[in-house]
Residue frames as a rotation matrix with the C-alpha (Angstrom) as fourth column:
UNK 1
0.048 -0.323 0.945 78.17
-0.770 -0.615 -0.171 -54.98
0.636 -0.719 -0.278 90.10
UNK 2
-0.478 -0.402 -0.781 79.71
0.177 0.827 -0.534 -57.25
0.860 -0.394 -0.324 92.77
UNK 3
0.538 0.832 -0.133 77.69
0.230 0.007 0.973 -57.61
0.811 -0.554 -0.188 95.81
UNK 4
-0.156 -0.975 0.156 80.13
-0.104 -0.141 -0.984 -56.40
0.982 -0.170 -0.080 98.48
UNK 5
-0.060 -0.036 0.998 78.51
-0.997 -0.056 -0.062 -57.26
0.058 -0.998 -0.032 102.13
UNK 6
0.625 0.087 -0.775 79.86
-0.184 0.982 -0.038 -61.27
0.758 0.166 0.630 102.55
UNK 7
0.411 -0.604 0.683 81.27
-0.821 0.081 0.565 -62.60
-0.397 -0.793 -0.463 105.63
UNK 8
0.016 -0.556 -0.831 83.89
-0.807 0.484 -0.339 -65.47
0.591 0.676 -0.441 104.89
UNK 9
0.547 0.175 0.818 83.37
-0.713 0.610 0.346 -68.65
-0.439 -0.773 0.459 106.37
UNK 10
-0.171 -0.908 -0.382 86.50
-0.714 0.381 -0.587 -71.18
0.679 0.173 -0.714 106.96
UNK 11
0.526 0.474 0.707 85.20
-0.845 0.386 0.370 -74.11
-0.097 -0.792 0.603 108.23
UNK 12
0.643 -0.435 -0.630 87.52
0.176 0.885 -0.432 -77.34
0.746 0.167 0.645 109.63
UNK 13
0.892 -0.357 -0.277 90.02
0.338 0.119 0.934 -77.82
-0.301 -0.926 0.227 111.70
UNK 14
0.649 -0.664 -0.370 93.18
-0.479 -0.735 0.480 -75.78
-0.591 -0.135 -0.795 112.20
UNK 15
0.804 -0.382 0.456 95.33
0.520 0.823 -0.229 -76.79
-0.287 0.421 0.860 109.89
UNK 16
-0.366 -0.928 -0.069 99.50
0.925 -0.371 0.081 -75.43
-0.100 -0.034 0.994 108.73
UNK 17
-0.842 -0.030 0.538 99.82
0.216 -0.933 0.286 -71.78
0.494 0.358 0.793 109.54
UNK 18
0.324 0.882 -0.342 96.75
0.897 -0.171 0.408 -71.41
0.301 -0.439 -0.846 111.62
UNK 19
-0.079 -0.256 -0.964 98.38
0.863 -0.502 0.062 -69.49
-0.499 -0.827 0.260 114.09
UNK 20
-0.872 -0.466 0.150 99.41
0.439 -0.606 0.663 -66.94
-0.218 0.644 0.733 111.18
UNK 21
-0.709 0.637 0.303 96.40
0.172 -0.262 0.950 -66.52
0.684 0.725 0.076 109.86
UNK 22
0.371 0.877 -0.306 94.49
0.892 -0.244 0.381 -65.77
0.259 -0.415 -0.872 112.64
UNK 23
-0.042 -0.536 -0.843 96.82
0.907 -0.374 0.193 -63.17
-0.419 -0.757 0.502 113.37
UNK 24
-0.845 -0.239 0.479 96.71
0.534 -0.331 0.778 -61.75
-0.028 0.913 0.407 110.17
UNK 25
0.022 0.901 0.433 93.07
0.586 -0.362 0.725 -61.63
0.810 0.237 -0.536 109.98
UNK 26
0.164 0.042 -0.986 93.36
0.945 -0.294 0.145 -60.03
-0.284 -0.955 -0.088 113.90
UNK 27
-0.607 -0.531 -0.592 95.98
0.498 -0.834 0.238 -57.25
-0.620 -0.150 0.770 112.54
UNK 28
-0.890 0.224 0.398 93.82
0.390 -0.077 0.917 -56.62
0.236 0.972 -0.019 109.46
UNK 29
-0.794 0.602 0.080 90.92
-0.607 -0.778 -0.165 -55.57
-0.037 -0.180 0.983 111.21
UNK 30
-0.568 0.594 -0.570 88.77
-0.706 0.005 0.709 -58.48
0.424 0.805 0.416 109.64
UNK 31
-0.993 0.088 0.084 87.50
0.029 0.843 -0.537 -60.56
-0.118 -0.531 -0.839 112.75
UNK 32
-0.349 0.915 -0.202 83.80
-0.158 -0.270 -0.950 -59.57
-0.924 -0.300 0.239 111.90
UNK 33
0.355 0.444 -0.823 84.06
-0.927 0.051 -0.372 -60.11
-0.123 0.895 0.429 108.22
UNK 34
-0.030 -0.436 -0.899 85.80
-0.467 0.802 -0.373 -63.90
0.884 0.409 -0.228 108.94
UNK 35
0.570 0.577 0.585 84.49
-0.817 0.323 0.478 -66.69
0.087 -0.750 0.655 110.27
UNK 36
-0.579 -0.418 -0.700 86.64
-0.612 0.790 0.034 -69.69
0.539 0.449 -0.713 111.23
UNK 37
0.592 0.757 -0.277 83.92
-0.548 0.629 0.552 -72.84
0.592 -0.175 0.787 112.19
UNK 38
-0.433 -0.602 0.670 86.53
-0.843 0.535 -0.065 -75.05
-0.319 -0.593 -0.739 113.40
UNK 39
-0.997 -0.009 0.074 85.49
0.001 0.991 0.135 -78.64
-0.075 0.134 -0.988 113.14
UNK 40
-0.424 0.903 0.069 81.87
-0.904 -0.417 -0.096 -79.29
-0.058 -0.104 0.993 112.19
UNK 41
-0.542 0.314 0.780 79.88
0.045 0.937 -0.346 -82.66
-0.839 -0.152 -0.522 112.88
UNK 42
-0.947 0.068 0.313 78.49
0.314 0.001 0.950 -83.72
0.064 0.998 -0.022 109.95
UNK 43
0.190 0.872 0.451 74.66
0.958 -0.265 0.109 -82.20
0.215 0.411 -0.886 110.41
UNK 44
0.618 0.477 -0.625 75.75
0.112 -0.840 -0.531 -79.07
-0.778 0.258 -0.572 110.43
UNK 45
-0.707 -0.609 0.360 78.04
0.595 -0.238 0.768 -79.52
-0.382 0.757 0.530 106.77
UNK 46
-0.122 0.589 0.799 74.51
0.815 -0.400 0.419 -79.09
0.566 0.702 -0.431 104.29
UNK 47
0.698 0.625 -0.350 73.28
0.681 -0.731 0.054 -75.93
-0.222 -0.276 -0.935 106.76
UNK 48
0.255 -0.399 -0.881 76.38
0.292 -0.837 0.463 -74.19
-0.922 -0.376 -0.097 106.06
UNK 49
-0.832 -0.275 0.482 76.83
0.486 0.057 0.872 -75.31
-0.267 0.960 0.086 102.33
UNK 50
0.074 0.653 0.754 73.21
0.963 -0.243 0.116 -74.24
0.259 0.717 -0.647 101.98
UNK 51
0.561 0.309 -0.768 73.47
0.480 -0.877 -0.002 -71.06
-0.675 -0.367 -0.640 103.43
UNK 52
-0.240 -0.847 -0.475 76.24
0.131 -0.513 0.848 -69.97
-0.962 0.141 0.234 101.37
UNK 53
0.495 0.415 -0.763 76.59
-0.571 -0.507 -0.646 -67.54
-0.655 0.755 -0.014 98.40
UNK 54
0.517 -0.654 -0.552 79.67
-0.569 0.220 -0.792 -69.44
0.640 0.724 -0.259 96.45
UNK 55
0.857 -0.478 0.194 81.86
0.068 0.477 0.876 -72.21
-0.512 -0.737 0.442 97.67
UNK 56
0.401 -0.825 -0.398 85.47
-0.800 -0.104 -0.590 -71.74
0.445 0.556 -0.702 96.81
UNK 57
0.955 -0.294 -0.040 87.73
0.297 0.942 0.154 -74.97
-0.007 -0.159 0.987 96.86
UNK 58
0.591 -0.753 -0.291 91.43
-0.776 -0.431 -0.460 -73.90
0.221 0.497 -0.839 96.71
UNK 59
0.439 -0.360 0.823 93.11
-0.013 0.914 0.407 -77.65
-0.898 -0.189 0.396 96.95
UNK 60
0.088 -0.807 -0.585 96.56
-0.905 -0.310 0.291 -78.53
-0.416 0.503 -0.757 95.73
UNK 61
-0.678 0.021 -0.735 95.45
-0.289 0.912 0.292 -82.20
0.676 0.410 -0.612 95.27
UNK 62
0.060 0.810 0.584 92.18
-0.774 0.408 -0.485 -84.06
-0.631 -0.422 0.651 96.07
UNK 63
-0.929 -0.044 0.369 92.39
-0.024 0.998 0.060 -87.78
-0.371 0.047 -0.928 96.19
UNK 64
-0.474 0.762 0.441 88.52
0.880 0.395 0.263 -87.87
0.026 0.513 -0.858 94.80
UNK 65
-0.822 0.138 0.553 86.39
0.203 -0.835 0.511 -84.10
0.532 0.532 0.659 95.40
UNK 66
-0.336 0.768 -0.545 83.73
0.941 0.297 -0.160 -85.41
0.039 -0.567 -0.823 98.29
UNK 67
-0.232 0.480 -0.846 82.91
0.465 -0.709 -0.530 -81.37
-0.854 -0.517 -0.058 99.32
UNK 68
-0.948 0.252 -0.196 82.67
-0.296 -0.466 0.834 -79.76
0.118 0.848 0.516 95.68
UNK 69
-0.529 0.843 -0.100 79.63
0.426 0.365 0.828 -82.70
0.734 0.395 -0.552 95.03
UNK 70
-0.313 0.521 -0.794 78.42
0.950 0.154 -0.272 -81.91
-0.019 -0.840 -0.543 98.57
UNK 71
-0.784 -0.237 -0.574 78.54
-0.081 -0.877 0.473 -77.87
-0.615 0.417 0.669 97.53
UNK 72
-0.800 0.420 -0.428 76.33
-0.553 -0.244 0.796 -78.58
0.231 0.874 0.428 94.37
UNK 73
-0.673 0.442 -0.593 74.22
0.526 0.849 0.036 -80.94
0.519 -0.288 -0.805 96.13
UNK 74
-0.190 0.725 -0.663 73.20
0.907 -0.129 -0.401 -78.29
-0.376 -0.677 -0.633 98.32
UNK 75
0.716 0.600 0.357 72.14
0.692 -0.674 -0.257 -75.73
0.086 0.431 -0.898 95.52
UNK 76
0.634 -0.512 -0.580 75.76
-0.397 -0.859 0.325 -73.32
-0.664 0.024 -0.747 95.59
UNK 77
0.928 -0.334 -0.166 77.98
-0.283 -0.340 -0.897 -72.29
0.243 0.879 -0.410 92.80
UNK 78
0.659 -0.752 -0.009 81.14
0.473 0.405 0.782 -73.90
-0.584 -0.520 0.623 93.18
UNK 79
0.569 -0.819 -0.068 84.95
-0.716 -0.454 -0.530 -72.18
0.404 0.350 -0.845 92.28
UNK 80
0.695 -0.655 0.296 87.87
0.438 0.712 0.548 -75.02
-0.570 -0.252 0.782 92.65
UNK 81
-0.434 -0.862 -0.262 91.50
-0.507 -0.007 0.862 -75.62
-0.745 0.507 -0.434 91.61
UNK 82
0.601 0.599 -0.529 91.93
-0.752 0.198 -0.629 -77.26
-0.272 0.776 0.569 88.43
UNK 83
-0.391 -0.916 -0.084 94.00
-0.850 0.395 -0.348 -80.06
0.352 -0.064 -0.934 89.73
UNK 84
-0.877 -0.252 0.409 93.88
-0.352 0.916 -0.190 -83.78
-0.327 -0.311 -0.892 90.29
UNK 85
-0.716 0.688 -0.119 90.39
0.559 0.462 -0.688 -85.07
-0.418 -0.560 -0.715 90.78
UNK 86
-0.555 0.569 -0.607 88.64
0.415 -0.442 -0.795 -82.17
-0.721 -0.693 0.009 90.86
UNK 87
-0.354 0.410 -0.840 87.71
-0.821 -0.566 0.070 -80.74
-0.447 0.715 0.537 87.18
UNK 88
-0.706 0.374 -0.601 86.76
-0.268 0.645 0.716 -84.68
0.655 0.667 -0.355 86.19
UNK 89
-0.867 -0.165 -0.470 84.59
0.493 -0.415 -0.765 -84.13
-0.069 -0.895 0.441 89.33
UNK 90
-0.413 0.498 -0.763 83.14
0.056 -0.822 -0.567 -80.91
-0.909 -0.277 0.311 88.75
UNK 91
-0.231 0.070 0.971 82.81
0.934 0.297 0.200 -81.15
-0.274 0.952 -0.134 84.94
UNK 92
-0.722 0.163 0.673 81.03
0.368 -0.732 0.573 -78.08
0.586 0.661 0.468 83.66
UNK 93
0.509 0.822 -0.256 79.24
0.752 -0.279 0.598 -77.54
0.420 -0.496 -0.760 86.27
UNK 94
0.479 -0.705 -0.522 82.44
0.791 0.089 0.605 -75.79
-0.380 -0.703 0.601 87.95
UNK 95
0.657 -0.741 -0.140 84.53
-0.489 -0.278 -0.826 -72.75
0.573 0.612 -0.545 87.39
UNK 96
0.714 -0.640 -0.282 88.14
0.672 0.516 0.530 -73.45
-0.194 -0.568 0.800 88.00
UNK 97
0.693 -0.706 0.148 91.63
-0.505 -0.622 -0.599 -71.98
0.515 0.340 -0.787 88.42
UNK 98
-0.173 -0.883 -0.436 95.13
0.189 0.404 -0.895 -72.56
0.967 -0.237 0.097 89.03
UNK 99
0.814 0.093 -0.574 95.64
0.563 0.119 0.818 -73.04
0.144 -0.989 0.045 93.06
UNK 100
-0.124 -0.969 -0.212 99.05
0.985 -0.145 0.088 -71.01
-0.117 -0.198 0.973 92.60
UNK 101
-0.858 -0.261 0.442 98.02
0.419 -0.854 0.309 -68.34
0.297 0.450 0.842 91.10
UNK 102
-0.718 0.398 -0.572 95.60
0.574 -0.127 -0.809 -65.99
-0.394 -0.909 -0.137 93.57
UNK 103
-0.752 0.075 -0.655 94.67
-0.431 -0.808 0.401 -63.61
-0.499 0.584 0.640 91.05
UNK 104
-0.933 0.083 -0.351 92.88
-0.229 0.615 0.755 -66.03
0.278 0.785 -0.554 89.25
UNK 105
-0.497 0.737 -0.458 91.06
0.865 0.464 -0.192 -67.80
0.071 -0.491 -0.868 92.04
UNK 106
-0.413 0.485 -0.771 89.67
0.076 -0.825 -0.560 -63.86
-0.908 -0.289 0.304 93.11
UNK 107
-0.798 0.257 -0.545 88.93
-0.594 -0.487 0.641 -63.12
-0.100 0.835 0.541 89.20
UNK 108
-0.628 0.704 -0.332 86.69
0.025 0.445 0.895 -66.22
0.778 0.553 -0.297 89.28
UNK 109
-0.509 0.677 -0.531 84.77
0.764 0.070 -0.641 -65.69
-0.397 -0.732 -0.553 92.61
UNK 110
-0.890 -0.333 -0.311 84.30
0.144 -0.853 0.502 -62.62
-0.432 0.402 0.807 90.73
UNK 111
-0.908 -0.046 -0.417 82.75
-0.326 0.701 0.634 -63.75
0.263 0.712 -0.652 88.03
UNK 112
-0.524 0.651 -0.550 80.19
0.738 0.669 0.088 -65.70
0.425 -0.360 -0.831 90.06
UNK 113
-0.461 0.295 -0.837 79.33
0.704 -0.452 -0.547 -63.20
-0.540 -0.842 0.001 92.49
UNK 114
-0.701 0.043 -0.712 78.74
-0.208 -0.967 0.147 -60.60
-0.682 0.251 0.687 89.65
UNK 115
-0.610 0.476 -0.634 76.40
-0.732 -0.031 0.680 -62.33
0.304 0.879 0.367 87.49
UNK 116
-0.314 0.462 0.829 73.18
-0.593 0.587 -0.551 -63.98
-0.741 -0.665 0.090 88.84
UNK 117
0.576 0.202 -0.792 72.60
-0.731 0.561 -0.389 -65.69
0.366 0.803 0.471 85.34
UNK 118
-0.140 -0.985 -0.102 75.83
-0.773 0.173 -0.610 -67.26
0.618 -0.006 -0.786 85.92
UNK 119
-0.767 -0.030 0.641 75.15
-0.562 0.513 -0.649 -68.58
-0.309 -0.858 -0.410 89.78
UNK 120
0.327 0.942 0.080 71.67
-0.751 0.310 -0.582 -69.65
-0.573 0.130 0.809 88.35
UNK 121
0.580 -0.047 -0.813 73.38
-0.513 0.755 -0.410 -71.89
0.633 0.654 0.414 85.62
UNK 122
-0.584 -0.802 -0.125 75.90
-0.535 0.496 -0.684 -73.17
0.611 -0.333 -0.719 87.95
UNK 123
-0.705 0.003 0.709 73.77
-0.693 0.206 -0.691 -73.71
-0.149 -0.978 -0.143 90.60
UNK 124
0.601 0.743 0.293 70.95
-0.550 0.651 -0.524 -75.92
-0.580 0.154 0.800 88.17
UNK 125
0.507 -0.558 -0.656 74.09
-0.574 0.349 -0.741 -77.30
0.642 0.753 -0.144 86.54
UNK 126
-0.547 -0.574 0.609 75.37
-0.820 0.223 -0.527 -78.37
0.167 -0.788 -0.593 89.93
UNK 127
-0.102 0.858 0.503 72.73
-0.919 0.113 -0.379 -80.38
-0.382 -0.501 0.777 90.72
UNK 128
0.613 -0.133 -0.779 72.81
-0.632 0.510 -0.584 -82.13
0.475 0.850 0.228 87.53
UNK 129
0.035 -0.918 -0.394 76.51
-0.239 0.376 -0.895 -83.20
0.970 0.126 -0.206 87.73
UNK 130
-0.505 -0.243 0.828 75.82
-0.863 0.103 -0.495 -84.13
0.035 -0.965 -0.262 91.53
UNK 131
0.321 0.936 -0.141 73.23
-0.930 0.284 -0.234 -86.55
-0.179 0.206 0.962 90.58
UNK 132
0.345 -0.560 -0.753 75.66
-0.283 0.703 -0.652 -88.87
0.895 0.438 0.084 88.30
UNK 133
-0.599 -0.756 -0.265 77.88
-0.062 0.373 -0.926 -89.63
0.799 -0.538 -0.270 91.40
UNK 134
0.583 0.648 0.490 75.90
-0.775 0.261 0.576 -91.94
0.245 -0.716 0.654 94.27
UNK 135
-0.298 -0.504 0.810 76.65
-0.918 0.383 -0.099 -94.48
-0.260 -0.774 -0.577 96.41
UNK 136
0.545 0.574 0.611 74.26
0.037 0.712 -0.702 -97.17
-0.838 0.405 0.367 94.69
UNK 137
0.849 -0.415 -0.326 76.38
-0.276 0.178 -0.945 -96.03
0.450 0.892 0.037 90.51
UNK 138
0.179 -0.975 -0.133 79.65
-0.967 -0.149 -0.207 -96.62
0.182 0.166 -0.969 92.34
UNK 139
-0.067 0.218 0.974 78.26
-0.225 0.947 -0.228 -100.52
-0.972 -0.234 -0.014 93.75
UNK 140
0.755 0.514 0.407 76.95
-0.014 0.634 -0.773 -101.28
-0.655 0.578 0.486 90.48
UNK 141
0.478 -0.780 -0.404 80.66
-0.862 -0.329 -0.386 -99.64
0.168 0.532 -0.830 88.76
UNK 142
-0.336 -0.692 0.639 82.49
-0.894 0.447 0.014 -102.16
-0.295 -0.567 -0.769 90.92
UNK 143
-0.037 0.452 0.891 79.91
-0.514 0.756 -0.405 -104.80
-0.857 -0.473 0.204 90.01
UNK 144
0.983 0.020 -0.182 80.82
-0.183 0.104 -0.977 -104.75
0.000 0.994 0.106 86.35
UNK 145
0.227 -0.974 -0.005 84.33
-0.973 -0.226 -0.050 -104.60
0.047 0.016 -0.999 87.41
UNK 146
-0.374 -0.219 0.901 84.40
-0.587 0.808 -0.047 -107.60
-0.718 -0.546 -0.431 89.44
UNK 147
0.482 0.787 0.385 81.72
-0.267 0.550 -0.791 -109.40
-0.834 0.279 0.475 86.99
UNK 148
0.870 0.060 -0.489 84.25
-0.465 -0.231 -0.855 -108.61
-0.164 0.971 -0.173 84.28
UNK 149
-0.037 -0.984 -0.172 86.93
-0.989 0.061 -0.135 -110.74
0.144 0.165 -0.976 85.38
UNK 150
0.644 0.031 -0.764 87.30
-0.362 0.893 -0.269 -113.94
0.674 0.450 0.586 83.75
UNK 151
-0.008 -0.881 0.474 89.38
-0.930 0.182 0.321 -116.19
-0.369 -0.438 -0.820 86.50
């Protein structure tokens, strides 16, 4: 059984189509079940990643994946596209779906939401796969690079 009282939090800045979508959510009844944050300084990213039940990612292209790691970092079950970046990224720690195809992305929040085994592996599997990627392995990556050319 799917838990069924979640409020949706959309957090950033306005971005194509705002306008729409707030309207939407206006006609729809759903200003009380949807939050939009607007911009957030960075101490309050982890309080809102940790609070949360599931992060969903829907991105048509991510130049590297910075909020997924941040997501598992702070102990929640990530859902993403399965484009660019993001599934070498997320590895198994991750479900994924197509970003086109809506059905999908809902079938896997699903998924998560319905099975606390599940969120439990994801969420001690997150961790994990957050671990590998630091700021100290990506100096020492480069430092083999650089070391490895012969001029």
């Amino acid at each position: 059984k799917i838990r069924e009282n979640y409020i949706l939090v959309i957090a950033g800045g306005k971005g194509w189509y705002y306008d729409e979508i707030f309207k939407l959510v206006e006609q729809r009844g759903l200003s009380n079940d949807i939050i939009f944050t607007g911009y957030l300084p960075g101490e309050d990213v982890a309080p809102i990643y940790s609070a949360a039940s599931l992060f969903v990612f829907p991105s048509f292209y991510e130049g590297f994946g910075l909020p997924i790691l941040e997501a598992m970092n702070c102990g929640v079950p990530v859902v993403t596209s399965d484009t660019s970046s993001l599934p070498e990224i997320g590895g198994k720690a991750v479900l994924y779906f197509n970003p086109n195809d809506k059905n999908e992305m809902m079938e896997k929040i699903k998924e998560v939401l319905s099975s606390d085994d599940l969120r439990k592996r994801m969420i001690r599997d997150g961790h994990i796969r957050a671990s590998l990627f630091s700021w100290d392995n990506a100096a020492k990556d480069v430092l083999k690079i650089i070391n490895s050319i012969k001029c």
